[in-house]
Gaussian input, Z-matrix of N, CA and C with variables (Angstrom, degrees):
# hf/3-21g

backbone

0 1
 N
 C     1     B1
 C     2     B2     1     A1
 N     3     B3     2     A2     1     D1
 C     4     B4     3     A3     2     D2
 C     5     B5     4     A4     3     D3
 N     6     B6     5     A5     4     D4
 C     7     B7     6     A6     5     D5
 C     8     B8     7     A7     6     D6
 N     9     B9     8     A8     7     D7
 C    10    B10     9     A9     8     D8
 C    11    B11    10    A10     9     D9
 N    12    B12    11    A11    10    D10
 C    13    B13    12    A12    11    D11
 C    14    B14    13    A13    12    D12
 N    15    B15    14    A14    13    D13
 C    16    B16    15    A15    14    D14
 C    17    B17    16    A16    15    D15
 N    18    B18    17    A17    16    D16
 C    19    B19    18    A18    17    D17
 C    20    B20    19    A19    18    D18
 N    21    B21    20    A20    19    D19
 C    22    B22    21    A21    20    D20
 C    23    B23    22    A22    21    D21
 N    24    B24    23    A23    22    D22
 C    25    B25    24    A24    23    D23
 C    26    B26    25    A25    24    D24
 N    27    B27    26    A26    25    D25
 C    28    B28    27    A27    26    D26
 C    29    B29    28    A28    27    D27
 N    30    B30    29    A29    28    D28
 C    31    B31    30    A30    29    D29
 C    32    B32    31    A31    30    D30
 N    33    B33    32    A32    31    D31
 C    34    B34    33    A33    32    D32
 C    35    B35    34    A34    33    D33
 N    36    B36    35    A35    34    D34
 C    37    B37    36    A36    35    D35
 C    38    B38    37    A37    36    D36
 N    39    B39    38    A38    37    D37
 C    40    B40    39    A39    38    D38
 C    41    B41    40    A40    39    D39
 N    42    B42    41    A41    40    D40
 C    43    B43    42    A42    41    D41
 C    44    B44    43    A43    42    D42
 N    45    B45    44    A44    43    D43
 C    46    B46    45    A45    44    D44
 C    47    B47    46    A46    45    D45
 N    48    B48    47    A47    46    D46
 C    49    B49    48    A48    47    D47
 C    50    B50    49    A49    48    D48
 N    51    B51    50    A50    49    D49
 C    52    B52    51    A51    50    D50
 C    53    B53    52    A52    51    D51
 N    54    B54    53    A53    52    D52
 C    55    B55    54    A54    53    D53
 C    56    B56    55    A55    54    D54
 N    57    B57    56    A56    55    D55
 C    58    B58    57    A57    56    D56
 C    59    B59    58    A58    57    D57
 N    60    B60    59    A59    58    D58
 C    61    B61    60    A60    59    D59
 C    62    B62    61    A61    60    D60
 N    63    B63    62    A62    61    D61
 C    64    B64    63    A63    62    D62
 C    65    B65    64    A64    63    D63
 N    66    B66    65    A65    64    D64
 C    67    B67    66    A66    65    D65
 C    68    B68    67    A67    66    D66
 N    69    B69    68    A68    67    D67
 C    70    B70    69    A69    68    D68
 C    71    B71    70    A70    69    D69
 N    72    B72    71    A71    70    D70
 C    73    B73    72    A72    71    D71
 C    74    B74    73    A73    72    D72
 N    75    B75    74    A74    73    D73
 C    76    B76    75    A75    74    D74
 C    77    B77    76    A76    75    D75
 N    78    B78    77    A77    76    D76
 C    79    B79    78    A78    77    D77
 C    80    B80    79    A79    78    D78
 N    81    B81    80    A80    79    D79
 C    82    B82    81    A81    80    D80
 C    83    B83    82    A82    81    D81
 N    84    B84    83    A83    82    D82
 C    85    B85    84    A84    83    D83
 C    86    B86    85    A85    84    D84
 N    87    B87    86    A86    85    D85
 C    88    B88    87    A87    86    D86
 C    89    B89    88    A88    87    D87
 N    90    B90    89    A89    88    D88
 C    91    B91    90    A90    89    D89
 C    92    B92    91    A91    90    D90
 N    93    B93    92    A92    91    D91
 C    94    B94    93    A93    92    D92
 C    95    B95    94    A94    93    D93
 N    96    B96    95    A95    94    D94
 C    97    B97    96    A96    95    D95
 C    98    B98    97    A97    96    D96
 N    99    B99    98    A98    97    D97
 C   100   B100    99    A99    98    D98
 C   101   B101   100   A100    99    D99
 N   102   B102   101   A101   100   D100
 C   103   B103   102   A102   101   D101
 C   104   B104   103   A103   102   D102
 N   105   B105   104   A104   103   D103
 C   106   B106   105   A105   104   D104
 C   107   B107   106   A106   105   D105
 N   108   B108   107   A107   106   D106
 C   109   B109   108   A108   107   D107
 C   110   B110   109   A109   108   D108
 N   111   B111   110   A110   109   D109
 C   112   B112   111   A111   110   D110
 C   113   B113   112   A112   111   D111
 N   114   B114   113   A113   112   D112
 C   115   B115   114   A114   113   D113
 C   116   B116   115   A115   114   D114
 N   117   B117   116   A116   115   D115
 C   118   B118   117   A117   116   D116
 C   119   B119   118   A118   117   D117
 N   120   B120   119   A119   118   D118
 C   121   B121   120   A120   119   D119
 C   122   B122   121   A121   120   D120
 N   123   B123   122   A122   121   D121
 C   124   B124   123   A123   122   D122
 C   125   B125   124   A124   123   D123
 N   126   B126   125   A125   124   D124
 C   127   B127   126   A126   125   D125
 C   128   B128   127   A127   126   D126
 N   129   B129   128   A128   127   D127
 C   130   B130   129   A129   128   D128
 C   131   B131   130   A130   129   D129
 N   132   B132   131   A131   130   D130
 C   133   B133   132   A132   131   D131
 C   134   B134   133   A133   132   D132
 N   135   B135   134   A134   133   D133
 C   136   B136   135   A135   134   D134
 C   137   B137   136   A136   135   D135
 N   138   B138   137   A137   136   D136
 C   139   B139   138   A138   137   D137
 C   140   B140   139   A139   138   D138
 N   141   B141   140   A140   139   D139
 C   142   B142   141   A141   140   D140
 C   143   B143   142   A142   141   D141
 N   144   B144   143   A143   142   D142
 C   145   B145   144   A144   143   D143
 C   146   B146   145   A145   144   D144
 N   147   B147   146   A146   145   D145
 C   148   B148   147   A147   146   D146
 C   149   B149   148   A148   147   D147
 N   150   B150   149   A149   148   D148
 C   151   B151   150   A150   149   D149
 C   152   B152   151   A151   150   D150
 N   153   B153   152   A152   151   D151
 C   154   B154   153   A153   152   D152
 C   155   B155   154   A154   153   D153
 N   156   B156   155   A155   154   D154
 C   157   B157   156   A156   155   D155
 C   158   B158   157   A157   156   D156
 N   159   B159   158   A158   157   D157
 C   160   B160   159   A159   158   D158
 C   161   B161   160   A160   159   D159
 N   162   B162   161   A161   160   D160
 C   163   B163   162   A162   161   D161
 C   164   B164   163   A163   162   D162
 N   165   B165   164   A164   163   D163
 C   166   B166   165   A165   164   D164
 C   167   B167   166   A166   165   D165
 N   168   B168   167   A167   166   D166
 C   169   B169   168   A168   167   D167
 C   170   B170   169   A169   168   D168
 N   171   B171   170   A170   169   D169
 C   172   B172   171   A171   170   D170
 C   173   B173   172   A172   171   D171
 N   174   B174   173   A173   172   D172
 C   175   B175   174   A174   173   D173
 C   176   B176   175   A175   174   D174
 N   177   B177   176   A176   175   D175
 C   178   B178   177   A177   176   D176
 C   179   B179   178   A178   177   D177
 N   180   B180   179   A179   178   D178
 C   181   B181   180   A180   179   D179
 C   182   B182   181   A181   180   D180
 N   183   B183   182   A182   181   D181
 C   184   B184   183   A183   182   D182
 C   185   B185   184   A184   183   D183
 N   186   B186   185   A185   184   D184
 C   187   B187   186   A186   185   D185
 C   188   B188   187   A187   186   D186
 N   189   B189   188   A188   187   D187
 C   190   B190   189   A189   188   D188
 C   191   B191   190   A190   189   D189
 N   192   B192   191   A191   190   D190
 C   193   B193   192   A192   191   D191
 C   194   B194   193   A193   192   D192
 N   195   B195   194   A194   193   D193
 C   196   B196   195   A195   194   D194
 C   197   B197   196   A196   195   D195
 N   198   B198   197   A197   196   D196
 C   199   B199   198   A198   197   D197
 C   200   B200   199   A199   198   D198
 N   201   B201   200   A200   199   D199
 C   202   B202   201   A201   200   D200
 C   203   B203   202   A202   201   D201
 N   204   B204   203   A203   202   D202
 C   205   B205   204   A204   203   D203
 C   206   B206   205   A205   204   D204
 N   207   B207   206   A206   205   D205
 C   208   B208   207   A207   206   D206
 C   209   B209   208   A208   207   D207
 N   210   B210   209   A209   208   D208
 C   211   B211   210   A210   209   D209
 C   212   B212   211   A211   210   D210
 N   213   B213   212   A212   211   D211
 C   214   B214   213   A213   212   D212
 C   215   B215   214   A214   213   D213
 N   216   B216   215   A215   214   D214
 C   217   B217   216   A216   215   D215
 C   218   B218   217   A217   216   D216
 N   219   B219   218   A218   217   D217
 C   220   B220   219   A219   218   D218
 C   221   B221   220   A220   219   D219
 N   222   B222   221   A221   220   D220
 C   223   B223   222   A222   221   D221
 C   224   B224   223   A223   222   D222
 N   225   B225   224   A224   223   D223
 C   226   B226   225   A225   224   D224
 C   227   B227   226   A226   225   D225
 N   228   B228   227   A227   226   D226
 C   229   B229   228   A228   227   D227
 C   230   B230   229   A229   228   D228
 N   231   B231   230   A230   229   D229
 C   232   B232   231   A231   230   D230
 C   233   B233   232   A232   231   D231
 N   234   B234   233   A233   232   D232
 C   235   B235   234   A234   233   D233
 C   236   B236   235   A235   234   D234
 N   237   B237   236   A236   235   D235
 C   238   B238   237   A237   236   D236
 C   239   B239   238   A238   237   D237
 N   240   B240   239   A239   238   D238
 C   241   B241   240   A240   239   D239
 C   242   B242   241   A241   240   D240
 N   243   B243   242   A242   241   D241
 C   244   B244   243   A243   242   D242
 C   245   B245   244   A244   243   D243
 N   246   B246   245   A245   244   D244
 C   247   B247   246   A246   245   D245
 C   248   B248   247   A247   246   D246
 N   249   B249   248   A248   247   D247
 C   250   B250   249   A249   248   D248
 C   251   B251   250   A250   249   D249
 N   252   B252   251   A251   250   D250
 C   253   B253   252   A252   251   D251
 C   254   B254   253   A253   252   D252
 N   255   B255   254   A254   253   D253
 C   256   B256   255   A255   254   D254
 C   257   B257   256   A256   255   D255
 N   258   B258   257   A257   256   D256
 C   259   B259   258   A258   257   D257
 C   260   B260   259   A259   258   D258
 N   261   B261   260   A260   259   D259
 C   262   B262   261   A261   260   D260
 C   263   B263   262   A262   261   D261
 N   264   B264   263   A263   262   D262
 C   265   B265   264   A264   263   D263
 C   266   B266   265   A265   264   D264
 N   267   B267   266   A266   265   D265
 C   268   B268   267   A267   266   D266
 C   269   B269   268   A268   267   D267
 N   270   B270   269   A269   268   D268
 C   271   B271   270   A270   269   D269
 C   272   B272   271   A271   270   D270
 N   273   B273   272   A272   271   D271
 C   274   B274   273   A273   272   D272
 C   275   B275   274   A274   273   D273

   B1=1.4425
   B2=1.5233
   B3=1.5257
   B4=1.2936
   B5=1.4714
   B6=1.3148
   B7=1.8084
   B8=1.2439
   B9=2.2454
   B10=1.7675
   B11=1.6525
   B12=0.9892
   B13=1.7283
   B14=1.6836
   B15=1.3299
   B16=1.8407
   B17=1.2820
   B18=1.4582
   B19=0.7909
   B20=2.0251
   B21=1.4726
   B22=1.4181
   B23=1.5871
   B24=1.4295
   B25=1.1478
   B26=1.5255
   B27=1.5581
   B28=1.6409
   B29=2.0495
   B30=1.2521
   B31=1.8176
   B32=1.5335
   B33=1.3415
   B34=1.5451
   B35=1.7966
   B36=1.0409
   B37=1.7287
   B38=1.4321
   B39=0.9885
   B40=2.0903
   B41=1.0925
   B42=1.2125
   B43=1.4322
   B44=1.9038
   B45=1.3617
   B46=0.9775
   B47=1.7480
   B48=1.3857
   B49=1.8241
   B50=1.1598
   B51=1.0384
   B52=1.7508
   B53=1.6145
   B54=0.9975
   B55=1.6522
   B56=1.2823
   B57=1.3823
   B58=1.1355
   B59=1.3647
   B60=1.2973
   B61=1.0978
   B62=1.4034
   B63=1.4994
   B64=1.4238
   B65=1.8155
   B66=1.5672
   B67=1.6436
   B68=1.5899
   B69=1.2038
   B70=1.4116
   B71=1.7455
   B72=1.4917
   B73=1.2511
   B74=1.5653
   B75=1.4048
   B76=1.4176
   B77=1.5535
   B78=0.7566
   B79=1.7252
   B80=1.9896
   B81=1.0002
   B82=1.4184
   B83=1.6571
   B84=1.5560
   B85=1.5772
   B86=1.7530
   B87=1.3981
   B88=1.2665
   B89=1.0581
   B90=1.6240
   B91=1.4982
   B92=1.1064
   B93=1.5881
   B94=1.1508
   B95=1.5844
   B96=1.1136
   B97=1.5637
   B98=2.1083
   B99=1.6697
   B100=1.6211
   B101=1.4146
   B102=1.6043
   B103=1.4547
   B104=1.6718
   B105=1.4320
   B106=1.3163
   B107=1.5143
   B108=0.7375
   B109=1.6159
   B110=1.2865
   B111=1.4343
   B112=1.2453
   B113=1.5789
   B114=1.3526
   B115=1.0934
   B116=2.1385
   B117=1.2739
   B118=1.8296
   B119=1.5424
   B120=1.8142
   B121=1.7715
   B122=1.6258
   B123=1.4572
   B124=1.0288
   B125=1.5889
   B126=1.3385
   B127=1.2851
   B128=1.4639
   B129=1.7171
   B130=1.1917
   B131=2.0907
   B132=0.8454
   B133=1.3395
   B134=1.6971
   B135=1.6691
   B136=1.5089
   B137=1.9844
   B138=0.7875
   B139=1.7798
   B140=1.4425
   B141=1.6625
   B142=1.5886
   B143=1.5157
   B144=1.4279
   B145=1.5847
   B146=1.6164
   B147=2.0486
   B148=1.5069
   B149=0.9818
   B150=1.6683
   B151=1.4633
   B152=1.3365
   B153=1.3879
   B154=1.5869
   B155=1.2807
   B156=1.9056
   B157=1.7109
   B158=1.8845
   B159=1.1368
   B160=1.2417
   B161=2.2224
   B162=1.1113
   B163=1.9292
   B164=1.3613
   B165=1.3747
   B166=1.3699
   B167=1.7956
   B168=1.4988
   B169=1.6841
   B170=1.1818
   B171=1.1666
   B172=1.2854
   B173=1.5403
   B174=2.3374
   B175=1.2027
   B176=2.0064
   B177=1.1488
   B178=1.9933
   B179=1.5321
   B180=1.4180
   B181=1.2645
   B182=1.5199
   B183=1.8096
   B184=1.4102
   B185=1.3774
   B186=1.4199
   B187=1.4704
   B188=1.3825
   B189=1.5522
   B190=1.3548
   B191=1.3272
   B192=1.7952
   B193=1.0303
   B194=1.7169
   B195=1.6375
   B196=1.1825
   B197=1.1108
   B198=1.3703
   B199=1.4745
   B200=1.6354
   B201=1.3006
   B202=1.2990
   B203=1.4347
   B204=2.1436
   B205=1.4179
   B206=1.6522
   B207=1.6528
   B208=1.3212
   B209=1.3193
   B210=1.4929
   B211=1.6056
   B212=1.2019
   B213=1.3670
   B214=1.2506
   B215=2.0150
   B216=0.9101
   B217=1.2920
   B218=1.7351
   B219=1.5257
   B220=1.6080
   B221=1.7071
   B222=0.8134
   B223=1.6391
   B224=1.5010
   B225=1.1701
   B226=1.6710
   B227=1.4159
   B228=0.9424
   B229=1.6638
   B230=1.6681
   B231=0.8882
   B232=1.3981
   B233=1.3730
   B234=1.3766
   B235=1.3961
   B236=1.8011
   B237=1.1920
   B238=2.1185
   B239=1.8021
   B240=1.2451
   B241=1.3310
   B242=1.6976
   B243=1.4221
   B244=2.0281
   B245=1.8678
   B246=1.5194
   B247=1.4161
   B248=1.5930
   B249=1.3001
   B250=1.5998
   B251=1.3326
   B252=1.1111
   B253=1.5856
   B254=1.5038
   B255=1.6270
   B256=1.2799
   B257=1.4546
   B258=1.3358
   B259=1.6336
   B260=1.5353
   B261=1.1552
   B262=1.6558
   B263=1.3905
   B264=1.3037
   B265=1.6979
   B266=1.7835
   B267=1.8502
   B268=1.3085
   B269=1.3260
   B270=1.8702
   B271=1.6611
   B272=1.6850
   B273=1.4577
   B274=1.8992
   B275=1.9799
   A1=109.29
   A2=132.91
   A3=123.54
   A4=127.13
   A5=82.30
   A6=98.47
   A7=97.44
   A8=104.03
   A9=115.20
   A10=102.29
   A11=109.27
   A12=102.66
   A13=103.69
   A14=90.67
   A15=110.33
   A16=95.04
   A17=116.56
   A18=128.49
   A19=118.23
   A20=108.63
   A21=115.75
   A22=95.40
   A23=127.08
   A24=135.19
   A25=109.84
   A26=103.10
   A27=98.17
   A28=79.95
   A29=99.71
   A30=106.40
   A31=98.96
   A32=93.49
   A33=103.45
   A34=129.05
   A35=110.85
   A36=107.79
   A37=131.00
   A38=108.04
   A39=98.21
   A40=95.40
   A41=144.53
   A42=150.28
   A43=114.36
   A44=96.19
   A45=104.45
   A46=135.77
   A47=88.55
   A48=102.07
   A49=139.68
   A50=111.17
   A51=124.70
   A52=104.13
   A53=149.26
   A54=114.95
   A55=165.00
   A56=149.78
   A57=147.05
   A58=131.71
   A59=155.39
   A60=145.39
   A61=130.53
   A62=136.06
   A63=119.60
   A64=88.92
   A65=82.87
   A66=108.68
   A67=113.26
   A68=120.06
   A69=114.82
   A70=86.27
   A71=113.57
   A72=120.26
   A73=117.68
   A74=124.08
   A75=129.23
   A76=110.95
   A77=115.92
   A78=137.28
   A79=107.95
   A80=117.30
   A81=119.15
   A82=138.95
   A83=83.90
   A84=107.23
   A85=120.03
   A86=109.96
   A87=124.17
   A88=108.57
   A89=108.18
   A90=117.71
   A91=140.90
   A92=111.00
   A93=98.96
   A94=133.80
   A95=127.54
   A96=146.64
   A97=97.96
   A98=96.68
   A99=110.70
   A100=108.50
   A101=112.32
   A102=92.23
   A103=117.40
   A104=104.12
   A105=103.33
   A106=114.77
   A107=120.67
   A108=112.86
   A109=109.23
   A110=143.57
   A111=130.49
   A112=110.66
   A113=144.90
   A114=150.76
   A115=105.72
   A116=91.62
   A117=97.75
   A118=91.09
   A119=87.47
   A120=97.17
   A121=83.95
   A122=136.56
   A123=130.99
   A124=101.69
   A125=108.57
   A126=117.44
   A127=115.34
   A128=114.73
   A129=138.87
   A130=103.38
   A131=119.50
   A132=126.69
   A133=114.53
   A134=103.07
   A135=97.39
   A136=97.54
   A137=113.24
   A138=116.26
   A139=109.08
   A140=116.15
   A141=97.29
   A142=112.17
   A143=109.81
   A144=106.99
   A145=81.64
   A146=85.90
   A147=106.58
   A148=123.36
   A149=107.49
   A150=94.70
   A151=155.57
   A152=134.97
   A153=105.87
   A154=86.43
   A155=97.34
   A156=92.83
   A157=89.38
   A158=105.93
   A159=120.10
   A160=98.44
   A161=81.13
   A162=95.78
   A163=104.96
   A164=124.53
   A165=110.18
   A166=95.02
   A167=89.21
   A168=111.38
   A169=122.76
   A170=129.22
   A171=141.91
   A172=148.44
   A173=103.01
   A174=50.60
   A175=108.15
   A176=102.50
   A177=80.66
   A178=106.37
   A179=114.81
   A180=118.75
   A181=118.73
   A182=111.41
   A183=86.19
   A184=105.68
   A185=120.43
   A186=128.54
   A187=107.61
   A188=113.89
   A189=123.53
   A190=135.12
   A191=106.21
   A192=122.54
   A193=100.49
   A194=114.79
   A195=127.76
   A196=121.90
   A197=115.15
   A198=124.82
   A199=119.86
   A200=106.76
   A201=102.52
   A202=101.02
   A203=106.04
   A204=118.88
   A205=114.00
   A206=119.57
   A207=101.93
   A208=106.42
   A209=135.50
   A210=123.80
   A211=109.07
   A212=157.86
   A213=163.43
   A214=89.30
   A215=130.09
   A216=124.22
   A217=100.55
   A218=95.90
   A219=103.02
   A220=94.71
   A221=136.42
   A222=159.00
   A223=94.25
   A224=137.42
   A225=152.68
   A226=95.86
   A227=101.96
   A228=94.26
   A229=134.43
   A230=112.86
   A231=115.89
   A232=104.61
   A233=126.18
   A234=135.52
   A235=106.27
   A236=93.54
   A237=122.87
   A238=93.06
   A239=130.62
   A240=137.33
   A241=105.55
   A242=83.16
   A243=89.77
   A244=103.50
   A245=96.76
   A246=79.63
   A247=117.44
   A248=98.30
   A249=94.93
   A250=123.86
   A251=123.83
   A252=130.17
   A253=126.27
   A254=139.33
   A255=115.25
   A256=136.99
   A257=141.86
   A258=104.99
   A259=79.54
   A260=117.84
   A261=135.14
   A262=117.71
   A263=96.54
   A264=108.86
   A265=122.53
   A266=89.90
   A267=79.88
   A268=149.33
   A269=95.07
   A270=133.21
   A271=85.48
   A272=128.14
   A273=116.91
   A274=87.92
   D1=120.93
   D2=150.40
   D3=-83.59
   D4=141.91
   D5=170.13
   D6=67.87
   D7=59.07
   D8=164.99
   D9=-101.60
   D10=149.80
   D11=151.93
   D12=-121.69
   D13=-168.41
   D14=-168.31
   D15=-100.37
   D16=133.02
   D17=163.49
   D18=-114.39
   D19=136.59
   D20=179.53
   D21=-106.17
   D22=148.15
   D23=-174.38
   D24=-170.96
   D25=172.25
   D26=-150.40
   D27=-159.39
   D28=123.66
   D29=-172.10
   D30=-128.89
   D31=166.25
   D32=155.80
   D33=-124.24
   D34=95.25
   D35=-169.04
   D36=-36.28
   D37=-164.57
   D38=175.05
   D39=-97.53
   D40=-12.78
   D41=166.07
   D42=-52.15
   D43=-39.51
   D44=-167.05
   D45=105.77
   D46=-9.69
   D47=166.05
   D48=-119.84
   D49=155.12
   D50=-154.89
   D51=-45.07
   D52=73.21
   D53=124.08
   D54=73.18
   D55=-22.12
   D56=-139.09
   D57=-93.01
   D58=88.56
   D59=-168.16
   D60=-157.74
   D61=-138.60
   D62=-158.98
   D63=-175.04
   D64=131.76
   D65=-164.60
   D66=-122.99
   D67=152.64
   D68=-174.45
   D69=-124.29
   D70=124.25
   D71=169.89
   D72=-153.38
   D73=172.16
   D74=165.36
   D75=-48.58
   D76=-81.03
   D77=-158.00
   D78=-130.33
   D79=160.74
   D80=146.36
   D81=-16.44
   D82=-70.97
   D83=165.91
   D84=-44.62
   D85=-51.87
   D86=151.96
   D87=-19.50
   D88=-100.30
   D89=173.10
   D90=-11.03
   D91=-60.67
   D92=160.18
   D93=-68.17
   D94=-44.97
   D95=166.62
   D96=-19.12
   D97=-51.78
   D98=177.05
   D99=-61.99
   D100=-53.69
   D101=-169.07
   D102=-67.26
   D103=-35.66
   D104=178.30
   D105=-53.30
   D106=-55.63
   D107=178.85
   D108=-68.81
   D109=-15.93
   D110=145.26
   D111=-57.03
   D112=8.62
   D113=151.70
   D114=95.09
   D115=16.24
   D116=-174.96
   D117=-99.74
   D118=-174.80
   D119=-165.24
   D120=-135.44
   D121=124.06
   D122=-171.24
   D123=-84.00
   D124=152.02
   D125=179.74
   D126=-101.67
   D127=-68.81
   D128=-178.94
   D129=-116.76
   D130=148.01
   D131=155.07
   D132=-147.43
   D133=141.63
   D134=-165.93
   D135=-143.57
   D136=124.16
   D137=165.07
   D138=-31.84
   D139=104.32
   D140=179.24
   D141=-80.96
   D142=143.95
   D143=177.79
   D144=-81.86
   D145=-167.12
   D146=179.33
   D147=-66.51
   D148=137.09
   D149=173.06
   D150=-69.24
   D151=179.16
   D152=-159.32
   D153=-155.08
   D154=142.46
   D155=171.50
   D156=101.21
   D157=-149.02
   D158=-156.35
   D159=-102.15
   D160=17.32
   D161=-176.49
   D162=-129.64
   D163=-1.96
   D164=168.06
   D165=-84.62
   D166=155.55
   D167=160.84
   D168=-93.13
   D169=133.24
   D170=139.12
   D171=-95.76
   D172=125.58
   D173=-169.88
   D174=-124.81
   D175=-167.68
   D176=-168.28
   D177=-137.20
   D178=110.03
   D179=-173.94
   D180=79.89
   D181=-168.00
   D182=177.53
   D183=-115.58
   D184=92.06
   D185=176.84
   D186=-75.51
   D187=-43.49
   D188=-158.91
   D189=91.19
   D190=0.70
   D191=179.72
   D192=-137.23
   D193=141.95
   D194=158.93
   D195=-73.09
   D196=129.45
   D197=174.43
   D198=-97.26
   D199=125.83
   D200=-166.15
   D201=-96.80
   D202=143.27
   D203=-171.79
   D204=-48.27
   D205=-33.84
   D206=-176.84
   D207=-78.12
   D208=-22.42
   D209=167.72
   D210=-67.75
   D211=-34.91
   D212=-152.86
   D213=-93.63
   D214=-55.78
   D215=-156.52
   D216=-88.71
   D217=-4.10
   D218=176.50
   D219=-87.19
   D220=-42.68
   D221=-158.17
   D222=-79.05
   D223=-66.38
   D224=163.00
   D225=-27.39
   D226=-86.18
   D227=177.94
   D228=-57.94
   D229=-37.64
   D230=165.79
   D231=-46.19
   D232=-51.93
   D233=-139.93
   D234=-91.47
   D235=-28.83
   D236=177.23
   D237=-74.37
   D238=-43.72
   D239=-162.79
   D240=-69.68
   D241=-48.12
   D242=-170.14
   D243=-94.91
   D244=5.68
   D245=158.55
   D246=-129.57
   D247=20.12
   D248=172.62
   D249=-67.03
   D250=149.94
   D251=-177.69
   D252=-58.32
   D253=97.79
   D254=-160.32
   D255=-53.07
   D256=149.84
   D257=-148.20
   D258=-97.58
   D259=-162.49
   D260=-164.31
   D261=-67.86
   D262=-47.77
   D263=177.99
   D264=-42.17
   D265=-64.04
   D266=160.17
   D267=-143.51
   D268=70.80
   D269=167.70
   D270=-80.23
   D271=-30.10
   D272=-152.27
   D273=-93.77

């Protein structure tokens, strides 16, 4: 789809309980049009900014793909592990 943004939103089901999640749509109007036919009742809907924490993207170079911080900090470590120094014990 061009020209989607993120949407954060907050429903109430036919069940009767709250909701919470994240939508890719045109506009608002969209949004709602989606949740309703997902069978919810929207409560709140808000433009999500970027994400933050372990939900922001990153991205690095030109892969063409964003790398997300919990894969990257999964990668960091892996990469710190196989290059740590062997300790003494068993260099003998």
């Amino acid at each position: 789809m061009a020209n989607t943004k993120d949407y954060a939103y907050t429903a109430r089901g036919t069940d009767g309980k709250v909701v919470k999640g994240r939508i890719e749509a045109s506009s608002e109007t969209a949004v709602v049009t989606k949740l309703r036919t997902m069978g919810v009742s929207p409560i709140s809907i808000n433009e999500a900014g970027l994400g933050t924490g372990l939900n922001k993207e990153l991205s690095i170079g030109n892969f063409g793909k964003n790398v997300g911080l919990k894969d990257l900090a999964v990668m960091s470590r892996q990469m710190s592990t196989r290059s740590a120094p062997a300790s003494r014990s068993s260099a003998l």
